[in-house]
C-alpha positions in Angstrom: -23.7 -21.1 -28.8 -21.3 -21.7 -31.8 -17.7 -22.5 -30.7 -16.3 -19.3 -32.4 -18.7 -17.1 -30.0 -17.4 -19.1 -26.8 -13.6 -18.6 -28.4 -14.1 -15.3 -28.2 -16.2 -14.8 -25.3 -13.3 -16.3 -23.7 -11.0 -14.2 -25.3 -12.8 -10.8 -23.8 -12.9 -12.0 -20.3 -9.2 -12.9 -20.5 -8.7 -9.3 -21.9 -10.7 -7.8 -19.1 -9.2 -9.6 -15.9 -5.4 -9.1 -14.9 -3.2 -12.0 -15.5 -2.3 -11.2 -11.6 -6.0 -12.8 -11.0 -5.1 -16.0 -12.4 -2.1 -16.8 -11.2 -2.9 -15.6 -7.9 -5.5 -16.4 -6.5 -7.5 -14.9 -3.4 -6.4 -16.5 -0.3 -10.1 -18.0 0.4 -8.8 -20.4 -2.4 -5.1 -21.0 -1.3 -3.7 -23.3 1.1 -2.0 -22.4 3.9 0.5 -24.5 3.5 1.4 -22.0 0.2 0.9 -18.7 2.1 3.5 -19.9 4.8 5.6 -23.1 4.5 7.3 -22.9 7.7 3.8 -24.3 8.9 5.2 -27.6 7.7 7.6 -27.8 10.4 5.9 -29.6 13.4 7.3 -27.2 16.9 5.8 -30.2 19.1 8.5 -32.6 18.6 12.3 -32.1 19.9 13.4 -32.9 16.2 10.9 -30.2 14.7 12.0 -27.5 16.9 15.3 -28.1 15.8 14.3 -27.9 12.5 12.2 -25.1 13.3 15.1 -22.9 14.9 17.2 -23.8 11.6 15.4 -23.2 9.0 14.9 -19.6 11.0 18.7 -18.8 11.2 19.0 -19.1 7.9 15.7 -17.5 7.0 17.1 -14.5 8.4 20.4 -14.7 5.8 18.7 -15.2 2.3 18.3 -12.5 0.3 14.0 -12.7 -0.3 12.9 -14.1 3.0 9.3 -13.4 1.6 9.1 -15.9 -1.1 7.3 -19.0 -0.5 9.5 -20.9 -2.7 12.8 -19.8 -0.6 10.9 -20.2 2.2 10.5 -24.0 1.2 13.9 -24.7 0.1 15.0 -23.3 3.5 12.7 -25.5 5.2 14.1 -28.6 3.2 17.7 -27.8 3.5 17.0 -27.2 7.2 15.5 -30.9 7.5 18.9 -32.2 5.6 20.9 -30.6 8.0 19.2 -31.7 10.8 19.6 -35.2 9.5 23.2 -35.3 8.7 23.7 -34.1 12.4 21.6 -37.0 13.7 23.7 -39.6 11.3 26.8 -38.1 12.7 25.8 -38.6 16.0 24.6 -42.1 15.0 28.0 -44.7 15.6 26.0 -47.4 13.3 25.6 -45.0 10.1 27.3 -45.6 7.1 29.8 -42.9 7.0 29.6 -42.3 3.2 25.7 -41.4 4.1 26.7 -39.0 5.8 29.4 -37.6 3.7 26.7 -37.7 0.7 24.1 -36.2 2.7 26.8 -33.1 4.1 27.9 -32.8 0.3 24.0 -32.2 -0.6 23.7 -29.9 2.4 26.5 -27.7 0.9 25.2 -27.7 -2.6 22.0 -26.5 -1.5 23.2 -23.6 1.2 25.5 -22.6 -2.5 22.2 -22.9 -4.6 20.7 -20.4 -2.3 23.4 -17.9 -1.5 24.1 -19.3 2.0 28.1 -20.1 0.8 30.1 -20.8 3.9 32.7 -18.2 4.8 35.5 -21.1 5.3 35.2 -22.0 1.6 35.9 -18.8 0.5 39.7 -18.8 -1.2 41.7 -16.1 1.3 42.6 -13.2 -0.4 45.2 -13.9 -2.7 48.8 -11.7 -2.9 50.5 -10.5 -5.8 51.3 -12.7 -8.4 54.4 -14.0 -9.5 54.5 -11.3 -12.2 53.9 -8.4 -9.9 56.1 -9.5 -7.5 59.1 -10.2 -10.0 58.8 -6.7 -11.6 58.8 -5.1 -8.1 62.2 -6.9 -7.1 63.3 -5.6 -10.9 62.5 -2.1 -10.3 64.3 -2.6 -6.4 67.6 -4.3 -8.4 67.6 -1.2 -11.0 67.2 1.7 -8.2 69.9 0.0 -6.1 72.6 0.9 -8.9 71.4 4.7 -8.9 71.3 5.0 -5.0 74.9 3.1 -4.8 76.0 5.8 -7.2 75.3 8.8 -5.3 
């Protein structure tokens, strides 16, 4: 066959099959590892379950719990955090480790929406502008009621 008839018998399959096909394919052909990558996470070790039970809790506080690709960032930030905590319990780490490491935990809990409450500012009053002309407008009604 001439390369213009394979071009285009290329061309007319493409056209006929949905690009869903191609990008997904059946799961005969995909690992398992894709379809669920909490089966990374070894349960058989003391250190895995912890891992295990992590990754879990905050599983169940992203916002698309079905995505693989969530489901594996959850599963690494839960193996950082289990780290740090072993470091910190560790009297012969290097304290900036674990500093560094803590500082990449919180980076990655913000990069998925996970944002710890106690870094949230606390609501904030009224500013200084607001509050000024409220003591203005209490300073020009004290004149009125005085003169009554």
């Amino acid at each position: 066959m001439s390369p213009e008839n394979l071009e285009g018998a290329a061309d007319k399959r493409a056209a006929s099959e949905p690009a869903a096909l191609k990008l997904h394919p059946s799961r005969l052909r995909r690992s398992k590892l894709a379809s669920n990558p909490m089966r990374a996470v070894s349960t058989n070790t003391t250190r895995g379950r912890l891992v295990h039970d992590t990754a879990v809790q905050l599983l169940a506080r992203v916002a698309d719990p079905d995505n693989p690709l969530v489901i594996a960032d959850i599963v690494a930030l839960a193996e950082l955090r289990v780290r740090a905590d072993e470091l910190r319990r560790d009297p012969a780490s290097d304290p900036n480790v674990v500093v560094k490491l803590e500082g990449l935990v919180d980076r990655r809990m913000r990069r998925l929406g996970l944002g710890l409450d106690r870094h949230k500012a606390p609501p904030a009053g009224p500013s200084l502008a607001e509050h000024l002309a409220k003591r203005a407008a209490e300073r020009a009604r004290e004149p009125a009621e005085a003169a009554k």
